[in-house]
Every structure is written in C-alpha cells, then in structure tokens.
N, C-alpha and C positions, 0 to 999 in steps of 0.2 A: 665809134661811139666816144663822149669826150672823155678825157682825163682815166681810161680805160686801156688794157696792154693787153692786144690779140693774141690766143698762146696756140690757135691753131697750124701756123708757118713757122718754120725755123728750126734749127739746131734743138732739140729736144733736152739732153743730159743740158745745155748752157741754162736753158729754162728750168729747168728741173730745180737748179743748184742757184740760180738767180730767184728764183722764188722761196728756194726755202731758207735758203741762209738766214734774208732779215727775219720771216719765221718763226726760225730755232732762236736765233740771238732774242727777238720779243720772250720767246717763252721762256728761254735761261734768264731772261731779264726778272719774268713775272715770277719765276719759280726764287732767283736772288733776292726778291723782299722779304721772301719767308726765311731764306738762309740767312741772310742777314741780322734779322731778327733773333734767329734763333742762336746764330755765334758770338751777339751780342750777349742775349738771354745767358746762354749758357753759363757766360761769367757771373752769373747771380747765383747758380748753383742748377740742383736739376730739379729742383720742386719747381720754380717757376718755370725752366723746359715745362714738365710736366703740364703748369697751366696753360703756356703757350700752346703746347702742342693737341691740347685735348678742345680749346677753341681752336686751333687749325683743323681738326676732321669738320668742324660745321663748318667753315671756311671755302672746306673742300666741297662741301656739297653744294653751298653757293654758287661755286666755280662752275662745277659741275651741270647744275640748271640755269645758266646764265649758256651754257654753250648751246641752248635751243637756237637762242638767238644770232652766236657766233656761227655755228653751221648752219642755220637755216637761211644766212646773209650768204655765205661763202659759196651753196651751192642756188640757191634760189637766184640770188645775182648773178652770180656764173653762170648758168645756164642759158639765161635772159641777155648774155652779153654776147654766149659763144651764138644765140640764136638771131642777133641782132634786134631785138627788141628792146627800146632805149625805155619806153612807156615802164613795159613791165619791172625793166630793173630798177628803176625810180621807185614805183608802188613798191617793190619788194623790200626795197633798201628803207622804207620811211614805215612800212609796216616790224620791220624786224626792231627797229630801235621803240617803236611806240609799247609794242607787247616787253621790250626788255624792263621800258620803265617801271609798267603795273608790273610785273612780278618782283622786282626789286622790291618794289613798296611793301607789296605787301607781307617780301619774305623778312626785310628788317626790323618789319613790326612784330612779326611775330618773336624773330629771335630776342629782339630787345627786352621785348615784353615777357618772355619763357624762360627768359636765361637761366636760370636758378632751378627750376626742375630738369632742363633739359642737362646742366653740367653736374648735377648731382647722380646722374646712370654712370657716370665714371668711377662713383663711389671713392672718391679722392679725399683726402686728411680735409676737415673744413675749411683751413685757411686755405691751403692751396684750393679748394673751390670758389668761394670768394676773391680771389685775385683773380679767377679767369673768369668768373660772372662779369667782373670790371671792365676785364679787356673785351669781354664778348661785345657787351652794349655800345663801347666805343665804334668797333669793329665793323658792327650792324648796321650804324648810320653811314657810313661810307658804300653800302651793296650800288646805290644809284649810280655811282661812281664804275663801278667793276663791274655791271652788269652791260650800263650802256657803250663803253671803253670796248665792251668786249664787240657788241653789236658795230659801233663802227668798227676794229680791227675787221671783222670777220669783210666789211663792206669793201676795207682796203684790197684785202687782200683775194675780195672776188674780182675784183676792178686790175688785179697783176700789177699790183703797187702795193705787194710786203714793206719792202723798208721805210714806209713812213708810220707806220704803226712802231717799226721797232727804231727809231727815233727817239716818237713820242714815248714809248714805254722808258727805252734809257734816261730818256730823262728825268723821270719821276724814279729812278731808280738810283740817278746820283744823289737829289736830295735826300733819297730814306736813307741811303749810305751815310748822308751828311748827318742828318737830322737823330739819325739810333745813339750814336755814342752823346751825342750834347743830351737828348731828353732823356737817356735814362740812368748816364753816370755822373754827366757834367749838373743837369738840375735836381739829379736824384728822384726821379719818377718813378723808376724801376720798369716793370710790365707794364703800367700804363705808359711810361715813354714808348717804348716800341711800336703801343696800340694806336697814339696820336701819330708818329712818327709817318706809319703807314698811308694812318686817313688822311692825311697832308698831301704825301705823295699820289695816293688814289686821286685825288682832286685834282692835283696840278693835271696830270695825263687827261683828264675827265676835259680840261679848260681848255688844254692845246687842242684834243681832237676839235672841240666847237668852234675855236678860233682858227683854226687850219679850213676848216669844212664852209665855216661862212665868210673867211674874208680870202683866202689865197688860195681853195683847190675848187675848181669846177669838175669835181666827183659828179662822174655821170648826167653832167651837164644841171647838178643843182637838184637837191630831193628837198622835201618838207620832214622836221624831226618826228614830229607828231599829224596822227591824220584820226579818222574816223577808222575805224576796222572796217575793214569789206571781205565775206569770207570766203571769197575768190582766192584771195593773196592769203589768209589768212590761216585755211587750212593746209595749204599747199605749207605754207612753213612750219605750220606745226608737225606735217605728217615726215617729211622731213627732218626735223629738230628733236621732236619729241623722241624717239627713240633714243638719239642719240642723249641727248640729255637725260633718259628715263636709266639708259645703262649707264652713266658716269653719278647717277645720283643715290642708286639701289648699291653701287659699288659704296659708295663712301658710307652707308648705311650699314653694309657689310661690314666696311673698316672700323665704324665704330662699334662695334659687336666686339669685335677682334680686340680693339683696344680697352675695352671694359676687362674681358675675358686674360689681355696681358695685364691687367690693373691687378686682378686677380690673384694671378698667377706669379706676378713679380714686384708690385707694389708699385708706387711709382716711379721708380727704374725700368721696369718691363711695360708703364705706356709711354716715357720715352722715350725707349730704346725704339718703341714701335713707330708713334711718329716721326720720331727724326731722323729713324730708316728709312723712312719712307719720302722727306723729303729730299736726302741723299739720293734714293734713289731714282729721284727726279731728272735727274741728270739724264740717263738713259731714258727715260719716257718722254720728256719734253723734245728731245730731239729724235727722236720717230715719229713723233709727233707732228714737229717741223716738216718732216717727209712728206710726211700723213696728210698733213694740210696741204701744202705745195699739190701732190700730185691729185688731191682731190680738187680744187680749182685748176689744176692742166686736163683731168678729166673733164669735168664737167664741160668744161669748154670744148675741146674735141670729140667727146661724143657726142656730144649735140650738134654741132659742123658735121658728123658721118666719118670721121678719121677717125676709124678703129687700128690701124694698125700703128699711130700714133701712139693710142691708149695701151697695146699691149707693150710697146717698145719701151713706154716711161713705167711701167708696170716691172718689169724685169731689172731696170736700171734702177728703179726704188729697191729694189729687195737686195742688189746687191749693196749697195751704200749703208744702207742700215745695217744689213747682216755684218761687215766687216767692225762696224761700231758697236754694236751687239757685242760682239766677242773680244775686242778692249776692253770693253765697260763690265764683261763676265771676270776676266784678268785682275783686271782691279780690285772688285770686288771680293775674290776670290783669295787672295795673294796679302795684300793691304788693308783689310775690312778693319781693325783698331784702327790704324791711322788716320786712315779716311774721317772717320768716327770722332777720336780725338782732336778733330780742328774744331770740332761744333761744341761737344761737350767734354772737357778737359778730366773731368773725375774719369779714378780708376776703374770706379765698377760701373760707370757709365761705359767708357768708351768697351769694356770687355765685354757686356750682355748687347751693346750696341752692334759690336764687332760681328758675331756670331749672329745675329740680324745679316749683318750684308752676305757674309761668305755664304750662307746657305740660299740666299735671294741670289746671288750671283750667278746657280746655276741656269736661272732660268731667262738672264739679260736677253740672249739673243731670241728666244721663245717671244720677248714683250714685244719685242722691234718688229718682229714678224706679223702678230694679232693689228699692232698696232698701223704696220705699212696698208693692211688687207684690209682694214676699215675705211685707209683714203678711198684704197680703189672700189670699195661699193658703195661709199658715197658718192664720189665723183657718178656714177652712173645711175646715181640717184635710189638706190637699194638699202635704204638706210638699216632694215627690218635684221638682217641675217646676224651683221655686229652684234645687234644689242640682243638677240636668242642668244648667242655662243657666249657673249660677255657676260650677262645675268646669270645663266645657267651655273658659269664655272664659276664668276664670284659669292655665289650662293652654297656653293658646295662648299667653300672652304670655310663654313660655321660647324656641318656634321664633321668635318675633315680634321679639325681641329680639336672638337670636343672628344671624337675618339683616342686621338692623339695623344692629351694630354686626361682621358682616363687611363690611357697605356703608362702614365706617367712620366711623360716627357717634357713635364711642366711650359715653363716658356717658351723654349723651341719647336713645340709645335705649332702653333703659331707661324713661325715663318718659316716650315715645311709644311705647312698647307696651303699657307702663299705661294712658294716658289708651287708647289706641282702643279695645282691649277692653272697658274700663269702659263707653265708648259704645255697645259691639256689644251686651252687657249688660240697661243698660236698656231698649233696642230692644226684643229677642227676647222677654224676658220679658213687656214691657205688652202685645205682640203675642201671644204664647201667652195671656195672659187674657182678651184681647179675642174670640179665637176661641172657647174652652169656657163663655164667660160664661154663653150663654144655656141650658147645658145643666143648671148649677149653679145659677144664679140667674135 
C-alpha cells in the first residue's frame, strides 16, 4: 500500500523501538510546550503558574477528547493496512480528521464562550482568575489546530511513519521555545505571551501536516480531509476512540476535582504544586505512552495478518523496556523530587509542596508504565472497552480516597497519595485482566 510501512516481517524489538522513538520524542515534544511555558511562567512568580496550570487541566481534557480521533486513525487505519484494504484506510483516514474538526469547533466555543464560570470552580484570588480567563480564550481558538495535528499524527503513525509527525511537532516546538521568552519578557505580555506563543506554534505544525500531506507525501495513496459521514466508518471509529477518549477525559475531570480540592487545601501553592506535578510527571507517561502507541499499531497490524505469536513476543518486549524506565523515573522522583521541581518553579515553598508531590507520586512510576503498556496491547487488538473500565473506575476512586484522606487530616498530601495508590491499583488490574483472556485472543 503506498507511502505505508508493513510491520508484519521482520526483526520485531528493531520495529518496536523504530516506531516508537519518533513517538515518544513527538510526545516529550507535545508535553515540552507546556514545560516550557511553564519554566517560562514560573519566573512571574507562582500565582500565574497557578493561572497557567488551572487552564492546563481544560487543556488536558481537550487533549484528551481530541485522542478519539488520534486512536481511532491509528488502529482503524492499522488494521485496514495490516488487512490490505487501501479503500477502507483512505475512508478511515478522511473520516477520523472530519469528525476531529466538528468537535474541535464546537469544544472552543464553548470554552471561549464559558471561560469565566468554568475557571471560577478553582475558586482562585480574582485576578489570578482573570488572567487565566485571558489565556483560556486565547488557548480555545487554537483546539482546530490540536485536535486535527492530532488526527493526522495518529494517521502517520498507522501508516509506520512516526517520525514525520515528530519532525513536524519539533518544529513547532523550536518556535514556542523561541517565541516564550521574546512574548512574555522581551514585549512584556506576561501569560498572555506564553498563550499567543503556543497558538503560533499549534498553527505552524497544523500547516506543515497540510502542506506535507498535499504536496510531498502520498499517504496512502492521497485521502480527502473532509467527506460526508457514512456510519460504516463512522461508528467503527467512534466505537474504537470513544472509550478511549471517554477514560482520558473523565480522568482530567477527576484532576480537576483534585485540583479545586488542592486549591483548598493549600491555596494557590497546592494547585500548583498539583499541575506542575503533573506535568513533570509527564515525563514518565508520555513515554509509555510512546510504547503504548508503537505497539498498538505493530498490533494491529499483526493481528489482523493472523501473527499472534508476533503480538505476544512484542508484548513482553514492551513490558520490559518500560519497566526498567518505570523504575529510573521512580529513583528520580523519589531521591530528587525539590530539584526536579525547582527548575520549573524557583520559590521555596513552591518547589517544597511541589517536591513532596513527586516523591510520593514516585512510587507508583513503574505501576503507570505498566496500565499504560497494557492499554496498547488491547487496543492493538481492538478491545478498547477493558482500559477505559479499569481506568474510570480507579481514577474515580481517588475523589472518596482523597476526601477521607484529608478528613483524616492529611491536608494536601492526600491528594497525591490517592493518586499514587490508584495509579498502583491500575496497573495491577489491568496486566491481570490480560493475563486472564490472553489465551482466548491469542
């Protein structure tokens, strides 16, 4: 098929680690706009951390319903590729970007237009609400940008051409790098610098996919961006996607539970210490992530060709790669959590409540690597359904888990010892739910 990379034949671990590299480097890439932002921010002080980080949880949930489209490409077209069917991964590939557009639309309308009740549940000092009301609205009109970027990534990387997504992404990520310090210290923008900084960069990645896609790659022999819906294609992606997207968006729904509740609990130091933990510890998710994704497009494709024993080989080979990264990324965190801390936000009693954030998140790194590997492999197999039970379930717990916690009077620390356990309970359940139906699948 054209412009498409068969991952049925061959050296397995070469493919494994050829796929996922450019991957992980895309997602440290996508996860570095927000760190950037935020190393930048931080030099303002932590109130605007604060603002940033509290329009970063809608951010996340953006991300997070934008991955319908990202995984509904990666295995919908994967499958259609490993199955030789040129027709259907076209349709699939021009339906996943059309449905990204309409919900983009309509999710920036709403945030644009909501912004001000939705960031006032943060219950944050008024100005720092209004500085993030500013940045939200900026933020919002770029979704079309992030939503459809995501949709083709996902397309690349059904097609076994990762690294041109993480090209395109690096390079929208040199400008923000360029572009943070000149708009928000050199013109004196502040938060809104960082917020234009972004939308610039979301755009340029937005331009190069179009321009990649219509003049220099013959992706799958040429798809249409937009078509009619037909709901052949139509539910097949959602039935697919929606889960997945329905547990990454119930999760950040969570998170902002948690981050009112650390608003609470610690003021605006305790939300964030909570965000900017969390995109610290990005670090460790985006790259099992990377795995996550690789071996869910080396899946899909071999199980649909009948090489299971392919699927279970790169199944074991993910778990250990992760696993040993898992348990650096526990070390670190565990050992280092100030420091780590203090490169983003320089105050003392930032980087201390931040600190105590990662050390007790840290136990549970290699736990995430593990939920996270176990979701490629039932996507790949197209079982989307089981992830997002075990995901919802646990990230729902840790709302009673937390409120007992800190009526026990553990104040802000509960909080992320209700995160770390669940995240444990996690990847338990889940390697264990696979390990039971294995032999019925494979």
């Amino acid at each position: 098929m054209q412009g498409t990379r068969t991952l049925t034949q061959g050296p397995i671990n070469r493919q494994l680690f050829s796929l996922a590299m450019p991957i992980m480097a895309t997602s440290f890439i996508q996860m570095a706009y927000s760190l950037t932002d935020m190393a930048w921010v931080g030099r303002l002080g932590s109130e605007s951390v604060a603002a940033v980080g509290a329009v970063g949880m809608l951010t996340w949930m953006s991300g997070s319903i934008a991955l319908l489209n990202k995984v509904g490409a990666e295995v919908s077209v994967g499958q259609s590729i490993g199955a030789r069917s040129e027709t259907d991964a076209r349709s699939f590939a021009s339906h996943n970007i059309t449905i990204a557009l309409l919900i983009a639309l309509c999710l920036g309308s709403l945030l644009f237009i909501f912004a001000t009740p939705i960031l006032r549940l943060f219950e944050l000092k008024e100005h720092i609400t209004e500085n993030a009301v500013s940045y939200l609205r900026i933020v919002s009109t770029g979704l079309p940008f992030v939503f459809l970027s995501a949709a083709f990534t996902g397309i690349y990387n059904a097609a076994g051409r990762s690294k041109t997504p993480f090209y395109i992404s690096g390079t929208g990520l040199i400008m923000n790098i360029i572009l943070d310090p000149l708009f928000i210290f050199g013109f004196g923008w502040g938060t809104m610098g960082a917020a234009l900084a972004t939308w610039m960069s979301e755009a340029l990645v937005f331009s190069i996919f179009i321009y990649k896609l219509r003049r220099k790659d013959d992706l799958l022999g040429g798809f249409s961006f937009l078509v009619r819906l037909k709901k052949k294609y139509t539910r097949r992606i959602i039935k697919l996607g929606l889960p997945v997207a329905a547990l990454n968006t119930l999760f950040s729904f969570v998170n902002m539970f948690l981050s009112r509740t650390a608003s609470e609990q610690g003021g605006h130091i305790g939300l964030m210490a909570f965000t900017t933990g969390g995109q610290i510890e990005a670090i460790t998710w985006n790259t099992s992530q990377g795995f996550s994704t690789a071996l869910s497009t080396f899946i899909a494709q071999n199980y649909a060709a009948g090489q299971k024993a392919r699927v279970r080989q790169a199944w074991h080979t993910t778990l250990w790669m992760t696993g040993i990264f898992g348990t650096l990324c526990s070390l670190l965190f565990i050992l280092f959590g100030n420091e780590v801390f203090s490169i983003f936000v320089p105050e003392a009693e930032a980087y201390r409540v931040g600190g105590d954030y990662l050390r007790i998140d840290g136990y549970s790194q290699i736990f995430m690597m593990m939920e996270i590997t176990m979701q490629g492999v039932f996507y790949g197999v197209g079982r989307t359904v089981p992830p997002a039970i075990v995901s919802i379930t646990c990230n729902y717990m840790r709302i009673p888990v937390a409120l007992l916690l800190v009526h026990m009077g553990m104040g802000v620390d509960a909080i992320w010892w209700a995160v770390c356990g669940t995240t444990v309970a996690k990847g338990i359940i889940l390697t264990t739910w696979f390990v039971i139906i294995k032999r019925k699948i494979l």
